[in-house]
N, C-alpha and C positions, 0 to 999 in steps of 0.2 A: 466232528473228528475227535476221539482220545488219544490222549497223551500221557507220558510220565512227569507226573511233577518230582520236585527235591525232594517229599516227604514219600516218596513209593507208592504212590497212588493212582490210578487212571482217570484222570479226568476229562469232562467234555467241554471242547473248548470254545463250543457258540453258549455256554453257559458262564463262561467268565464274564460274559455283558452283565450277568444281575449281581449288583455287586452285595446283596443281603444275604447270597445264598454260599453256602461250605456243604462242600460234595467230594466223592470220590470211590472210587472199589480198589481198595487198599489190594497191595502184594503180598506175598510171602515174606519179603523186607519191610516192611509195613508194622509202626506198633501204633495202630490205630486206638486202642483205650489208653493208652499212653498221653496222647495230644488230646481228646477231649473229656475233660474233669464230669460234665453232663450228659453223659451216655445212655441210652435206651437201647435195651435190648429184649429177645423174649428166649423163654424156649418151646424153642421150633418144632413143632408138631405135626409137617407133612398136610399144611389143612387149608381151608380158604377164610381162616379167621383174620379179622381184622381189628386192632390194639389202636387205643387214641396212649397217647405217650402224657400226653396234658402236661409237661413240663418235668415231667418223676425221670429218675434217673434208676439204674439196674436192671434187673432180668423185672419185666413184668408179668411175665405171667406165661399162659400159654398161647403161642397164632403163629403168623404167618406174616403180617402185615403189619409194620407199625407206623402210625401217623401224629404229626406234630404240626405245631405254626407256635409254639414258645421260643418268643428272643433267647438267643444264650443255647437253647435247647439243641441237641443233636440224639436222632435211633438210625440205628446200623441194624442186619441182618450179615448171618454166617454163613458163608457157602464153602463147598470141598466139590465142585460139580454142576450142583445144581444153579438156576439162574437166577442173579441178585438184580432187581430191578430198581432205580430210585425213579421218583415222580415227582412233579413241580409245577406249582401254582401260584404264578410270578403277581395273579389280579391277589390274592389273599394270602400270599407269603405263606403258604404253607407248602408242605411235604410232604414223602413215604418212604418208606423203604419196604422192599417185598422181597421173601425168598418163593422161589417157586422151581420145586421139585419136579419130579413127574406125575405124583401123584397132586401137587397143590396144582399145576399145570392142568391137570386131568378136572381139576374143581374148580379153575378159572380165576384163581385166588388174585392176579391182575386184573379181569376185569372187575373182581370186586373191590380190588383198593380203586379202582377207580369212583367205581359208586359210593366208596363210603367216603373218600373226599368230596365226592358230592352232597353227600346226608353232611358231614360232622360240618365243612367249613364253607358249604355254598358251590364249590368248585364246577363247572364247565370241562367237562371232556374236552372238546374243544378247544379249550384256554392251555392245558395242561400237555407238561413236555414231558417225556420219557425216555431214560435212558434204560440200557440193555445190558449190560455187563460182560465180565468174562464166565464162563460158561462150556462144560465140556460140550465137544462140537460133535456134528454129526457123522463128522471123522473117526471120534470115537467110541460114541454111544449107541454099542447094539444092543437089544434086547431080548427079551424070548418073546415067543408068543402071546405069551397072558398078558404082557404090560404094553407092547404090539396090539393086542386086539382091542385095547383101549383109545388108541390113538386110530383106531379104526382101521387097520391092519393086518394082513391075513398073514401068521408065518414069525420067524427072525428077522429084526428088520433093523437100519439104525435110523436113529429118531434126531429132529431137529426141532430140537426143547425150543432154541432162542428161535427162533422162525414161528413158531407157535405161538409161542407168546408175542410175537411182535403181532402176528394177526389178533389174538383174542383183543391186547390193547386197541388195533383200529376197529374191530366191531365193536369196539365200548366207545367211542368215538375219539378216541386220539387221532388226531392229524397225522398222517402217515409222516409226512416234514418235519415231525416236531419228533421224531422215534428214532433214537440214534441206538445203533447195534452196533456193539466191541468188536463182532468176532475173532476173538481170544478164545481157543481150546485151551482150557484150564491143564486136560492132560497132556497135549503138547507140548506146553510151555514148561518145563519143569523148572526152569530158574527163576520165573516170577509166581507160579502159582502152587498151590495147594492141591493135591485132588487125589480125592477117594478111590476111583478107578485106578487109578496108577501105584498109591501108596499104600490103601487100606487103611485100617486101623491107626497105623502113624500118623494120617494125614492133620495137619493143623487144616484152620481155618481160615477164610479171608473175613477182612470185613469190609462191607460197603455199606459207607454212610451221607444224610446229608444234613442239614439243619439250617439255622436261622442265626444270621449274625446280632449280637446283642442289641447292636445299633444300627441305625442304616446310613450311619459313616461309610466312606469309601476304604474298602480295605486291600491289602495288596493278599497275592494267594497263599505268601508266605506266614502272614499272619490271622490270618481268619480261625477263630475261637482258639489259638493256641494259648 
């Protein structure tokens, strides 16, 4: 289930059981670089690349997907829309964070962070929890034809990004139980979210992030990596 915490965040709340782990898809109330000094981010490129973060903090580079297991360490992905996914691997304390657009969606850029958690830190699909974020919804995402005919679709159609992506993760073997989905329409919601269909050009961005508490001290939600 998500929830709002004190800091404008949405969080999942069968994830507060790991107490190593700091997670969230921040609001439009939300100063997410604010609160964590060790931040990774990229610029996002529409793609199914995948970024080891290895501890580095700033814009690294260019992808899609960025991956960590550094204590202290936290990477976020920007969404106005499209769907921010985080991932967890509670056997090896590591993480992801994934933006996936229609087009990264269209390239399976989830099920390859899944695989590259498996190349970089060992990881088990299987093992591995996934959550789904806010995301505009199928309420209001129509398309034309050309970007319809990729989701295999004849016509105008409107498209269900987060439903998609929750199946590519279970053909990469995520445990359907372990795949928790916000259903939050970004454009919807206009007092907690950001989103490009709505605003345009104006639109800020959200971020969702998660990472790895320094220590594996018990920490309360209010203070994890502040």
């Amino acid at each position: 289930m998500f929830y709002l915490d004190e800091n404008n965040a949405y969080r999942v709340s069968e994830w507060d059981e790991m107490e190593w782990l700091v997670h969230g898809f921040g609001t439009r109330n939300a100063d997410i670089p604010a609160r964590f000094p060790r931040l990774a981010t990229l610029k996002q490129i529409h793609s199914a690349e995948c970024v080891m973060a290895a501890g580095r903090q700033g814009v690294l580079g260019n992808g899609d997907a960025l991956l960590e297991s550094t204590p202290g360490a936290v990477v976020a992905v920007r969404t106005a829309d499209c769907v921010p996914i985080l991932l967890v691997d509670p056997a090896h304390r590591a993480v992801a964070a994934v933006h996936s657009g229609w087009r990264g969606t269209v390239a399976d850029i989830a099920g390859r962070a899944v695989a590259a958690m498996g190349t970089r830190f060992g990881s088990r699909a299987g093992d591995l929890h996934a959550a789904i974020g806010p995301a505009i919804g199928k309420c209001c995402y129509e398309v034309g034809a050309e970007v319809a005919a990729q989701f295999g679709i004849d016509g105008r159609a409107h498209i269900d990004l987060a439903g998609t992506v929750r199946r590519q993760l279970e053909t990469a073997g995520v445990a359907g139980q372990r795949i928790h989905l916000a259903g939050l329409c970004t454009k919807c919601n206009a007092g907690d979210f950001h989103s490009f269909r709505r605003d345009g050009a104006e639109a800020g961005r959200l971020y969702s992030f998660a990472g790895i508490l320094e220590t594996s001290s018990p920490a309360s939600a209010s203070t994890r990596l502040q």
